[in-house]
N, CA, C and O atoms as a Tinker XYZ file with bonds, in Angstrom:
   436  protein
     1  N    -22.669000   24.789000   48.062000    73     2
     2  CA   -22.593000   23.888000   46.941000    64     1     3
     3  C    -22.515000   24.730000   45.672000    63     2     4     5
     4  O    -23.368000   25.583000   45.428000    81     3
     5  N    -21.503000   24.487000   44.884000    73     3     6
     6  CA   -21.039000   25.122000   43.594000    64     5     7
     7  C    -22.605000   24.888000   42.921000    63     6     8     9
     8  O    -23.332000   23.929000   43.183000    81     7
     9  N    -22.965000   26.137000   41.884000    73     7    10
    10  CA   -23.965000   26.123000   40.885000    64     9    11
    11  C    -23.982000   24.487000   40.025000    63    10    12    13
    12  O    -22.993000   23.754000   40.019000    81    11
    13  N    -25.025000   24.210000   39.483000    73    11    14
    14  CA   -24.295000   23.195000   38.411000    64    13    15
    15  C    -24.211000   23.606000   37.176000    63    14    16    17
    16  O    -24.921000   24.431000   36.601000    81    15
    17  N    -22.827000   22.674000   36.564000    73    15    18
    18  CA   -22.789000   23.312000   35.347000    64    17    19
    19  C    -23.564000   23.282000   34.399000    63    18    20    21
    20  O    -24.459000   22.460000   34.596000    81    19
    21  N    -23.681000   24.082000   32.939000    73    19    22
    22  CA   -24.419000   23.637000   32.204000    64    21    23
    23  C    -24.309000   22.843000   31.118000    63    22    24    25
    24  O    -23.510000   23.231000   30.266000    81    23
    25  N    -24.864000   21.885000   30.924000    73    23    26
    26  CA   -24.607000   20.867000   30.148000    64    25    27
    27  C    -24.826000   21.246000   28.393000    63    26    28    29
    28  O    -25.687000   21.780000   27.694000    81    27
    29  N    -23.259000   20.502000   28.178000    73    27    30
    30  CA   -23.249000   20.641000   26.921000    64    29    31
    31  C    -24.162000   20.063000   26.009000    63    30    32    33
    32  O    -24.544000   18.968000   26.422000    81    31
    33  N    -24.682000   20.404000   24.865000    73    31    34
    34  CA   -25.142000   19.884000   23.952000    64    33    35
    35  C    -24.338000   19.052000   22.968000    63    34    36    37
    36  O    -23.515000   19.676000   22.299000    81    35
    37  N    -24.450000   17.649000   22.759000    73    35    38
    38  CA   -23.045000   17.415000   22.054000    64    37    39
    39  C    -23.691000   17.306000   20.537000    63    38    40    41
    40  O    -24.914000   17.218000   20.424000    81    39
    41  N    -23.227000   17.310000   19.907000    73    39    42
    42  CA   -23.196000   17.570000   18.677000    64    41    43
    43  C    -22.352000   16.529000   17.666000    63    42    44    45
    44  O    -21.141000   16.313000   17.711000    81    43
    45  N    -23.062000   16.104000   16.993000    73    43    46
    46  CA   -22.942000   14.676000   16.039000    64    45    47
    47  C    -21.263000   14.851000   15.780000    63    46    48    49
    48  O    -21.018000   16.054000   15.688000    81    47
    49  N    -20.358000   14.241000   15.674000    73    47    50
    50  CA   -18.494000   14.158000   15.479000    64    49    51
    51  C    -18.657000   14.224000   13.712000    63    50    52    53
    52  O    -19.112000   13.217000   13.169000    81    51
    53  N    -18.385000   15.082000   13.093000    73    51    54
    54  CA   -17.852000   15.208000   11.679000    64    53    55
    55  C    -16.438000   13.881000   11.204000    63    54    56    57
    56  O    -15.264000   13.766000   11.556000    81    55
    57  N    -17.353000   13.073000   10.251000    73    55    58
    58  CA   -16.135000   12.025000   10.072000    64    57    59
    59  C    -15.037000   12.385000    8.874000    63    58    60    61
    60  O    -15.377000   12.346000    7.692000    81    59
    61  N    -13.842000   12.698000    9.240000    73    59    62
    62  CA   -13.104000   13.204000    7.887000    64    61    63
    63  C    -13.096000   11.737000    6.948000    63    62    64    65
    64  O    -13.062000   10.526000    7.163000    81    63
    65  N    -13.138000   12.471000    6.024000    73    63    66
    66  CA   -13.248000   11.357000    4.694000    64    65    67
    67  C    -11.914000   11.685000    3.781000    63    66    68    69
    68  O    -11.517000   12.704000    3.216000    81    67
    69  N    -11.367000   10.221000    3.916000    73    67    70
    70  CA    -9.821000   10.257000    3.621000    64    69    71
    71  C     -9.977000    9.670000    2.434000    63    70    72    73
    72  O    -11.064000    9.120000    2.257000    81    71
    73  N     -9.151000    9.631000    1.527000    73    71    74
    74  CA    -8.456000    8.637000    0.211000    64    73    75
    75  C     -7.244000    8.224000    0.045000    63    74    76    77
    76  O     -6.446000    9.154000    0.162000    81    75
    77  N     -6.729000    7.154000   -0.193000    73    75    78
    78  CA    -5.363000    7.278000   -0.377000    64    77    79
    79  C     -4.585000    7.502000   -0.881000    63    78    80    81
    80  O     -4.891000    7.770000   -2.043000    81    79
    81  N     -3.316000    7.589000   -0.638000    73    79    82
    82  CA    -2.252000    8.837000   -1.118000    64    81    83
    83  C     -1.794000    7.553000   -2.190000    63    82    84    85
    84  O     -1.772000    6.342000   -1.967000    81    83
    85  N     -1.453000    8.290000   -3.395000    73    83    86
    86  CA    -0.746000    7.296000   -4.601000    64    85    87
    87  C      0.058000    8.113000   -5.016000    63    86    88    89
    88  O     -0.148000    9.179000   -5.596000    81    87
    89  N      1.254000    7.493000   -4.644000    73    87    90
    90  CA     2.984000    8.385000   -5.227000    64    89    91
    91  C      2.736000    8.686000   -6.592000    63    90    92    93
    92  O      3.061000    9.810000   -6.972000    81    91
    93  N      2.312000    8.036000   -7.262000    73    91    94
    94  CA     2.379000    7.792000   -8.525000    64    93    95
    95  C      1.750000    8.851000   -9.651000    63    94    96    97
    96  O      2.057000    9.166000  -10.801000    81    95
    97  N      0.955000    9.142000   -8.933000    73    95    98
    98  CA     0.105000   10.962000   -9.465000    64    97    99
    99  C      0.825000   12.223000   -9.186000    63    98   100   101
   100  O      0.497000   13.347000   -9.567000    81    99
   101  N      1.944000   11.859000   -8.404000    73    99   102
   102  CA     2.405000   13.196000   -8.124000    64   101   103
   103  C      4.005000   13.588000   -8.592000    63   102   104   105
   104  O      4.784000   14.508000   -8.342000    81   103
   105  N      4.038000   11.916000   -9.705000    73   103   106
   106  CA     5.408000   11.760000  -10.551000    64   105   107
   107  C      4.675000   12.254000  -11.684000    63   106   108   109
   108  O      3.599000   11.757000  -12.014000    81   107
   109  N      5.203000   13.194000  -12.281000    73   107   110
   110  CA     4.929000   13.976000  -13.304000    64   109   111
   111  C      5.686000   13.729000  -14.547000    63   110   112   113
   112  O      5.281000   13.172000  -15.568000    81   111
   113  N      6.989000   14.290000  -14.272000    73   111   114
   114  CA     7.677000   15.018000  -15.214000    64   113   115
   115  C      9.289000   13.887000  -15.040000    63   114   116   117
   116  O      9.659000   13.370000  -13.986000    81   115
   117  N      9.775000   13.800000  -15.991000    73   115   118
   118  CA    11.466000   12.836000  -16.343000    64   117   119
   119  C     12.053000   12.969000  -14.817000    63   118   120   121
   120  O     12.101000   12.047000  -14.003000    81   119
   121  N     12.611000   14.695000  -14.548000    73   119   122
   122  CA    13.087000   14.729000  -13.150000    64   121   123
   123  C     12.914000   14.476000  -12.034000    63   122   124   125
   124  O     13.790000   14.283000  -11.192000    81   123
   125  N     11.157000   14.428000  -11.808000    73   123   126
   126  CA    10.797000   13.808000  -10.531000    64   125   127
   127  C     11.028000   12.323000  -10.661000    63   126   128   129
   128  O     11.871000   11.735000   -9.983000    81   127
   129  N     10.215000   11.704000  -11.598000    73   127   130
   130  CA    10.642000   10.174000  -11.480000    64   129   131
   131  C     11.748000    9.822000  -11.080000    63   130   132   133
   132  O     11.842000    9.033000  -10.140000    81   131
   133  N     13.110000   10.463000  -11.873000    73   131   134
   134  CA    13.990000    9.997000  -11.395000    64   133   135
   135  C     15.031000   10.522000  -10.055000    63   134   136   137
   136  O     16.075000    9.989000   -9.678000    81   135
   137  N     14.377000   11.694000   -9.528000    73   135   138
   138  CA    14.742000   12.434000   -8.060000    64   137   139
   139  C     14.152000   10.683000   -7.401000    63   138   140   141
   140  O     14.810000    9.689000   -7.094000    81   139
   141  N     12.598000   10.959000   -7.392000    73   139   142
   142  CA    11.998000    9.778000   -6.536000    64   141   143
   143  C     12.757000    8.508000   -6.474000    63   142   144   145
   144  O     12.913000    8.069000   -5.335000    81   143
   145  N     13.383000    7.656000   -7.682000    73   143   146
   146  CA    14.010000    6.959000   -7.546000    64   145   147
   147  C     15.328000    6.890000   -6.797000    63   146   148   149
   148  O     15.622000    6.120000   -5.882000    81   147
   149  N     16.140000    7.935000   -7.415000    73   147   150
   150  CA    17.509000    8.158000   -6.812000    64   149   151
   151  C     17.197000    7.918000   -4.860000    63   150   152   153
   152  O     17.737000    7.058000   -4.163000    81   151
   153  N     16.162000    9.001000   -4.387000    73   151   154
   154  CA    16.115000    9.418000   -3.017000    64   153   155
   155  C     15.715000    7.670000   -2.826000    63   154   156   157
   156  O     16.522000    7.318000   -1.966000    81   155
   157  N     14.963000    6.562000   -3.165000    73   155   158
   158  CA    14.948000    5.224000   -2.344000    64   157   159
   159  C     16.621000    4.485000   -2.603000    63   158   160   161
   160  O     17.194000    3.627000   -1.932000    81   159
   161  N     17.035000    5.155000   -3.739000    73   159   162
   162  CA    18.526000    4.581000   -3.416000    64   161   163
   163  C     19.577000    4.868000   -2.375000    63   162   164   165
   164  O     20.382000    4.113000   -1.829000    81   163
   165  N     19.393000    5.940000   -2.268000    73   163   166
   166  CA    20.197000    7.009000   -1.388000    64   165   167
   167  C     20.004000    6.321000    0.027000    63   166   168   169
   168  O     20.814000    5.789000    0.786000    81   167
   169  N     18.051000    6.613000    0.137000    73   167   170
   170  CA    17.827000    6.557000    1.598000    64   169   171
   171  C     17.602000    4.558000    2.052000    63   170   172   173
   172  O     17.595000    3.982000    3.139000    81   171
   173  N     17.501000    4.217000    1.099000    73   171   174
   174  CA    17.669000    2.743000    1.465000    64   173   175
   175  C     18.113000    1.898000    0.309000    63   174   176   177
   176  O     17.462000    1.066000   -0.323000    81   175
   177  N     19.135000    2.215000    0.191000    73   175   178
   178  CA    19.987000    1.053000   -0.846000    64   177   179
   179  C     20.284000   -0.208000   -0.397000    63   178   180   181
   180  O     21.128000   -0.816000   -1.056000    81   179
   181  N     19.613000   -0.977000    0.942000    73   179   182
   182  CA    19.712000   -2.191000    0.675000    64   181   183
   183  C     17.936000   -2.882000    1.045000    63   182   184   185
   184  O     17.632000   -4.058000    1.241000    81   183
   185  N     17.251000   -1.957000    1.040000    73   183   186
   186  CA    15.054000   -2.066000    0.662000    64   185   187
   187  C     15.126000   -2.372000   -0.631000    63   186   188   189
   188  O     14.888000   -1.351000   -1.276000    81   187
   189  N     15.373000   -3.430000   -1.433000    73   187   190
   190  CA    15.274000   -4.340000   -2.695000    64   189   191
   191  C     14.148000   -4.412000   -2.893000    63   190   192   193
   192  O     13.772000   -4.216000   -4.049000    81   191
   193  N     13.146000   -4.724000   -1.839000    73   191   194
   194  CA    11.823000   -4.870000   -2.162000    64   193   195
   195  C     10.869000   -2.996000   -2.671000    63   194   196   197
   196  O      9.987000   -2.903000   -3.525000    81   195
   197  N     11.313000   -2.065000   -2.011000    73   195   198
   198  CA    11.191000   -1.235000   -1.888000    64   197   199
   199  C     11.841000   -0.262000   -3.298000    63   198   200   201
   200  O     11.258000    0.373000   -4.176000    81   199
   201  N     12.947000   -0.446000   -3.083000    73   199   202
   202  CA    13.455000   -0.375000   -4.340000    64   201   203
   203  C     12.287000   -0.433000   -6.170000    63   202   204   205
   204  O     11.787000    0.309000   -7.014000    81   203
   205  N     12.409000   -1.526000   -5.892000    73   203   206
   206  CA    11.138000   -2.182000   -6.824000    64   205   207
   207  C      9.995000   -1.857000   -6.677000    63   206   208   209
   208  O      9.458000   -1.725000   -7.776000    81   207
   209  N      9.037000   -1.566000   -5.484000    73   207   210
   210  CA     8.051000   -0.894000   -5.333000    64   209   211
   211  C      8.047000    0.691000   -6.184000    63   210   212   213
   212  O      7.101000    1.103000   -6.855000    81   211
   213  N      9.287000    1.385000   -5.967000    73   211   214
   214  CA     9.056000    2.427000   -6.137000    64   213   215
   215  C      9.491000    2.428000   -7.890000    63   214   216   217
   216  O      8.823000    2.936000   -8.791000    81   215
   217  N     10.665000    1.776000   -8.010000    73   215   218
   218  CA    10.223000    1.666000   -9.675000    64   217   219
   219  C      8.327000    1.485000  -10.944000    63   218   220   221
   220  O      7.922000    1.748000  -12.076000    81   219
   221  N      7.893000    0.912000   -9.717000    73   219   222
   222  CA     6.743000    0.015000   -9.979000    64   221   223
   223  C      5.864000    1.666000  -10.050000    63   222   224   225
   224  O      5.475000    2.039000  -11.157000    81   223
   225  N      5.662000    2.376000   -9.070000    73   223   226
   226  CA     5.669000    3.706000   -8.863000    64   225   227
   227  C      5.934000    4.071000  -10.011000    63   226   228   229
   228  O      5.301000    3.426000  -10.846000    81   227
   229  N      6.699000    4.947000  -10.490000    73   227   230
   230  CA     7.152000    5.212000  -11.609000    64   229   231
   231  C      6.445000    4.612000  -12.617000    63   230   232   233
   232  O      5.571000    5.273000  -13.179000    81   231
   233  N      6.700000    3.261000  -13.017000    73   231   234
   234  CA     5.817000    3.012000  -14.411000    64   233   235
   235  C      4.434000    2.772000  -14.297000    63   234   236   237
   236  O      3.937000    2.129000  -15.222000    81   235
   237  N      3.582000    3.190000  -13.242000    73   235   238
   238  CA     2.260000    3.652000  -12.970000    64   237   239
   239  C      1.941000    4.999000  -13.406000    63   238   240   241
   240  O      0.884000    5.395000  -13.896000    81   239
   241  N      3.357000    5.863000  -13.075000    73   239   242
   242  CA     2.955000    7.349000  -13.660000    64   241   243
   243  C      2.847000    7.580000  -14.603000    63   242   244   245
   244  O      2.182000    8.523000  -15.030000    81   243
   245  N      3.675000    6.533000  -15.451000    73   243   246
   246  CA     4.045000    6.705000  -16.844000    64   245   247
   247  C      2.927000    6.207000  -17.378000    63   246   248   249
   248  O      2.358000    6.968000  -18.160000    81   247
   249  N      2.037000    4.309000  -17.050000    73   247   250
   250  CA     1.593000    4.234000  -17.878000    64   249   251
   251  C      2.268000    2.837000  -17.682000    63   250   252   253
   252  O      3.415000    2.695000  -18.104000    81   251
   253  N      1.726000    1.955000  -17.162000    73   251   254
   254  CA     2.223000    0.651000  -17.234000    64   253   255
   255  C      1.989000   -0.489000  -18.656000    63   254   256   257
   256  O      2.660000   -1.459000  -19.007000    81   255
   257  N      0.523000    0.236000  -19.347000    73   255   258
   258  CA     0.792000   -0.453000  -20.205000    64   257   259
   259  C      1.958000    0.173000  -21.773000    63   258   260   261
   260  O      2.480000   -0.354000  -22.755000    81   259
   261  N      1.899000    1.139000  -21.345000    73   259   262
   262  CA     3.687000    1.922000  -22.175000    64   261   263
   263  C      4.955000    1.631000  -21.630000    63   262   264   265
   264  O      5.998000    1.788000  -22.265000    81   263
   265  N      4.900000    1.243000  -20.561000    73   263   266
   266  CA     6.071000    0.414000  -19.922000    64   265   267
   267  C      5.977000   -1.292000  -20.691000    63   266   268   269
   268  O      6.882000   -1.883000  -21.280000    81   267
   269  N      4.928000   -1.640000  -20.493000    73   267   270
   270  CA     4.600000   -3.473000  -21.030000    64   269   271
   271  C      5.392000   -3.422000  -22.454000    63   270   272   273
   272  O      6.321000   -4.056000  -22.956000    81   271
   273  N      4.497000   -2.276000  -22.872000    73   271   274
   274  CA     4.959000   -2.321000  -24.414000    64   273   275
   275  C      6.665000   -2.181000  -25.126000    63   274   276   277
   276  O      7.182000   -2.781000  -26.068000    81   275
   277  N      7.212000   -1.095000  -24.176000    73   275   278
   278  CA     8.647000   -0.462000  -24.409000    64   277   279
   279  C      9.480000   -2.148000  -23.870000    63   278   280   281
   280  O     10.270000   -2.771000  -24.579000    81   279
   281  N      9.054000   -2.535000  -22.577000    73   279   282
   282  CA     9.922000   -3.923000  -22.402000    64   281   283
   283  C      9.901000   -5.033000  -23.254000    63   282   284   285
   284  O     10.880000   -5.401000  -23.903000    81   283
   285  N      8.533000   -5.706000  -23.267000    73   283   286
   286  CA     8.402000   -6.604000  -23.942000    64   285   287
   287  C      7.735000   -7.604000  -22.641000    63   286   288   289
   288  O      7.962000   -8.814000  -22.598000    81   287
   289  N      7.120000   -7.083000  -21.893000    73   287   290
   290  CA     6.676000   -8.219000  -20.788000    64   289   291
   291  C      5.519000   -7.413000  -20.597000    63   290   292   293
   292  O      5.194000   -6.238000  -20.771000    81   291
   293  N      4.986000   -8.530000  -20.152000    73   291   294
   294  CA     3.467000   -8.370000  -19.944000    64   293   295
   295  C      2.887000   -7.735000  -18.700000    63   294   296   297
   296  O      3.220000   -8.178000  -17.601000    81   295
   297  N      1.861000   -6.512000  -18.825000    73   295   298
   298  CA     1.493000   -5.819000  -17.551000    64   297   299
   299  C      1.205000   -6.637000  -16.611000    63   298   300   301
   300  O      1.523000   -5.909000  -15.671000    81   299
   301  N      0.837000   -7.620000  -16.110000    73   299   302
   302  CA     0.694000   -8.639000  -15.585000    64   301   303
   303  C      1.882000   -9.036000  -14.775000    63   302   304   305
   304  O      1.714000   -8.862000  -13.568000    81   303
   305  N      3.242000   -9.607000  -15.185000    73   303   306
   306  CA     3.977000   -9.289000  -14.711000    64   305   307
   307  C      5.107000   -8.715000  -14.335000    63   306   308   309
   308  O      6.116000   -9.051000  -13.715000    81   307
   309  N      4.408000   -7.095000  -15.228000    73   307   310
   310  CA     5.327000   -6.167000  -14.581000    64   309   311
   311  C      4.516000   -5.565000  -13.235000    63   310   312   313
   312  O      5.220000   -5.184000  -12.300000    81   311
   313  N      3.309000   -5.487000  -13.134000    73   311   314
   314  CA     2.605000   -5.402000  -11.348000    64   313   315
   315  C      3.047000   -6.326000  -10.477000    63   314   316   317
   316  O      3.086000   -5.993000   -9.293000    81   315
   317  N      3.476000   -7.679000  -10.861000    73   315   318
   318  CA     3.778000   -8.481000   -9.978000    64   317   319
   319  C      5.465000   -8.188000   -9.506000    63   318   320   321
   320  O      5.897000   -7.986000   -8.371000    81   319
   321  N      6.211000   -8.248000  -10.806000    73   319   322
   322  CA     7.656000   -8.051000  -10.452000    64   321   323
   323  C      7.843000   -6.713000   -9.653000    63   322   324   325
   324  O      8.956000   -6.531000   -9.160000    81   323
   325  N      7.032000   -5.914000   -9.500000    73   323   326
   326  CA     7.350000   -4.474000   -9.275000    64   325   327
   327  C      6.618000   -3.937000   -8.212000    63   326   328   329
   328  O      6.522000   -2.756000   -7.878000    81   327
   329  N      5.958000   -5.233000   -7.568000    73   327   330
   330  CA     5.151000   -4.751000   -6.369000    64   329   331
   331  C      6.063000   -4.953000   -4.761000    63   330   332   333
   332  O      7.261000   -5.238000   -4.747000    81   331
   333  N      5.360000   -4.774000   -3.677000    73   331   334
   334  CA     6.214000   -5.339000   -2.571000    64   333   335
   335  C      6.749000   -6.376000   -2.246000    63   334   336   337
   336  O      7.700000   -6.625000   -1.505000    81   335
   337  N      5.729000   -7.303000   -3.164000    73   335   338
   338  CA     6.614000   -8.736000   -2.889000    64   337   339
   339  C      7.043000   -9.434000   -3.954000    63   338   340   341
   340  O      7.283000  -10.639000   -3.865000    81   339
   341  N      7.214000   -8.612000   -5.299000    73   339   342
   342  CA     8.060000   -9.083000   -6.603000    64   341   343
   343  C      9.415000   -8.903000   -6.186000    63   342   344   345
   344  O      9.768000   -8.237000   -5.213000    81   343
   345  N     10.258000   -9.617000   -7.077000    73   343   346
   346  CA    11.623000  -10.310000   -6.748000    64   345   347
   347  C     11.978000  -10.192000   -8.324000    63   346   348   349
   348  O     12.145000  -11.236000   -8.955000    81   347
   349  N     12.128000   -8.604000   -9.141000    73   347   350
   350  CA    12.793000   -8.732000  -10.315000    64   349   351
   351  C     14.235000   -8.925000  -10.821000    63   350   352   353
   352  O     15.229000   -8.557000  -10.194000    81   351
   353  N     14.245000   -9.341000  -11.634000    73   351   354
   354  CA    15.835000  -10.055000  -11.943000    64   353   355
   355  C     16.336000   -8.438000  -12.460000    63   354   356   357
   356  O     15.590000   -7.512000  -12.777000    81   355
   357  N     17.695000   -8.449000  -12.430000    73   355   358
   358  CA    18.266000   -7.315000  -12.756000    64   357   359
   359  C     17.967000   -7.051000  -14.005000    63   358   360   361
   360  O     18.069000   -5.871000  -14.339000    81   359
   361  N     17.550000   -7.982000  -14.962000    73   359   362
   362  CA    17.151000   -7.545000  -16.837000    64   361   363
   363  C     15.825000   -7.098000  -16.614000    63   362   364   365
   364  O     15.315000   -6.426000  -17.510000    81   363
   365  N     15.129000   -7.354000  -15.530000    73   363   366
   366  CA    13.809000   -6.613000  -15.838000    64   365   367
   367  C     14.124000   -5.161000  -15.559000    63   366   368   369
   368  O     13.881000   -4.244000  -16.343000    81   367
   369  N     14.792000   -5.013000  -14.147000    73   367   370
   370  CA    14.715000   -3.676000  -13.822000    64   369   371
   371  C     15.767000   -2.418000  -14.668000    63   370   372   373
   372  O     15.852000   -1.193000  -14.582000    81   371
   373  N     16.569000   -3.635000  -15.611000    73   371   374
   374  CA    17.478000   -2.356000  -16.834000    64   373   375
   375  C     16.216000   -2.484000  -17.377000    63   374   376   377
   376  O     15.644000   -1.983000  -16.409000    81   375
   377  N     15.206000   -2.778000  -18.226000    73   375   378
   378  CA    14.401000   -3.081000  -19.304000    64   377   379
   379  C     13.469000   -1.576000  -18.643000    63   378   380   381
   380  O     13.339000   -0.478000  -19.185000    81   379
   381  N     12.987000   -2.010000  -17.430000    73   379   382
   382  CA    12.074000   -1.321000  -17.040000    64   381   383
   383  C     12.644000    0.569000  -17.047000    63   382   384   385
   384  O     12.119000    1.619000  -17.416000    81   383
   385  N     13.933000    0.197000  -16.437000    73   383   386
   386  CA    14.117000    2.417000  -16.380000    64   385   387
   387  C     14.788000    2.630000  -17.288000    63   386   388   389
   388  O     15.652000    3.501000  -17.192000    81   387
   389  N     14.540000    1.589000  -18.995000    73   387   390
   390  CA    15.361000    1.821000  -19.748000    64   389   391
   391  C     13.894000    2.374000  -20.685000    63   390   392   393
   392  O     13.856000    3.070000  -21.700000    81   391
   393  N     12.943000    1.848000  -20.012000    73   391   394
   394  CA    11.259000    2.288000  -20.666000    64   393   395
   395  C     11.436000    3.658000  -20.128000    63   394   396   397
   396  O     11.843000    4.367000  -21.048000    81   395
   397  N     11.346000    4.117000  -19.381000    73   395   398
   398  CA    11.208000    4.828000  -18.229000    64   397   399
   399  C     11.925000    5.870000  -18.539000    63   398   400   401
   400  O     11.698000    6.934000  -17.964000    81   399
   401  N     12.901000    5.774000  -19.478000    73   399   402
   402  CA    13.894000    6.827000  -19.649000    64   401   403
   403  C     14.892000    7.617000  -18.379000    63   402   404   405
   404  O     15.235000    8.779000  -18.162000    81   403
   405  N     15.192000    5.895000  -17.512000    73   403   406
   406  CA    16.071000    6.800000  -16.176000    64   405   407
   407  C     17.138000    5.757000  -16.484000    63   406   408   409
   408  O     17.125000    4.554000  -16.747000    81   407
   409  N     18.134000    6.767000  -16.336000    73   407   410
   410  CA    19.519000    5.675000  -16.669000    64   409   411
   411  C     20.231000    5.440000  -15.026000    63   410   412   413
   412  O     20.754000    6.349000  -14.383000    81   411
   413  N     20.134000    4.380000  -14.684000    73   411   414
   414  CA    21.251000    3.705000  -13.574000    64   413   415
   415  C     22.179000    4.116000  -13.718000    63   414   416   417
   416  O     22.546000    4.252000  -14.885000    81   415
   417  N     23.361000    4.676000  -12.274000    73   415   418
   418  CA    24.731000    4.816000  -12.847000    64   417   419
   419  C     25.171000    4.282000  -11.527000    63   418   420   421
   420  O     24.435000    4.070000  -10.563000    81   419
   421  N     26.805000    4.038000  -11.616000    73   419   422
   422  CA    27.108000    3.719000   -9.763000    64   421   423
   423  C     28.468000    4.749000   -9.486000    63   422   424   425
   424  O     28.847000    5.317000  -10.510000    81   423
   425  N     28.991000    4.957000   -8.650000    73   423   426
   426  CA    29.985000    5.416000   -8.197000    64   425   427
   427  C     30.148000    5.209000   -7.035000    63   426   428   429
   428  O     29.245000    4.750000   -6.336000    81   427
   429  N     31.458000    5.534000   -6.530000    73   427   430
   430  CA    31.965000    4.908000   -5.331000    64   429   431
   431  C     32.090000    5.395000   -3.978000    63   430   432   433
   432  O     32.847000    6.325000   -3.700000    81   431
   433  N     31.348000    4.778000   -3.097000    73   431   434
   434  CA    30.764000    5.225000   -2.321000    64   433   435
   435  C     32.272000    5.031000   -1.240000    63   434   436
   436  O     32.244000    5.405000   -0.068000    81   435
């Protein structure tokens, strides 16, 4: 009969302590905002909702109530228009990356 083994001592599991990740701290500077934007156009130009999320992104980095102010609409509902399940009309979203200082362009795909 094999020895027996020796038994481990177990030892309490270390719980990692997470936070969540917010795009929005790690938009800095004119070029990232608008890299970040471009890349949800690129990589999903027909995520409308998403789209808008990530604008929404953006004028969090900036400063939503300097976004409220530059549009003329109220922080209130620029969180709503600009969240996952806002549905902004195309004058909000010129208004908004016109705060934002990102200019829209199109060409032909």
């Amino acid at each position: 009969m094999p020895k027996a083994a020796k038994q481990k001592t177990s030892q309490p599991k270390k719980k990692t302590k997470t936070i969540p990740y917010d795009v929005a701290a790690q938009l800095r500077t004119p070029e990232e905002m608008a890299a970040y934007l471009d890349a949800w156009l690129e990589e999903a130009p027909d995520d409308a909702a998403g789209i808008a999320r990530a604008l929404g992104d953006i004028a969090r980095a900036k400063g939503m109530a300097h976004v409220a102010r530059e549009t003329g609409l109220s922080r209130e509902s620029l969180y709503k228009a600009l969240s996952t399940n806002g549905n902004p009309s195309l004058a909000t979203i010129l208004k908004v990356a016109r705060a934002l200082g990102i200019k829209l362009h199109a060409y032909a795909a």
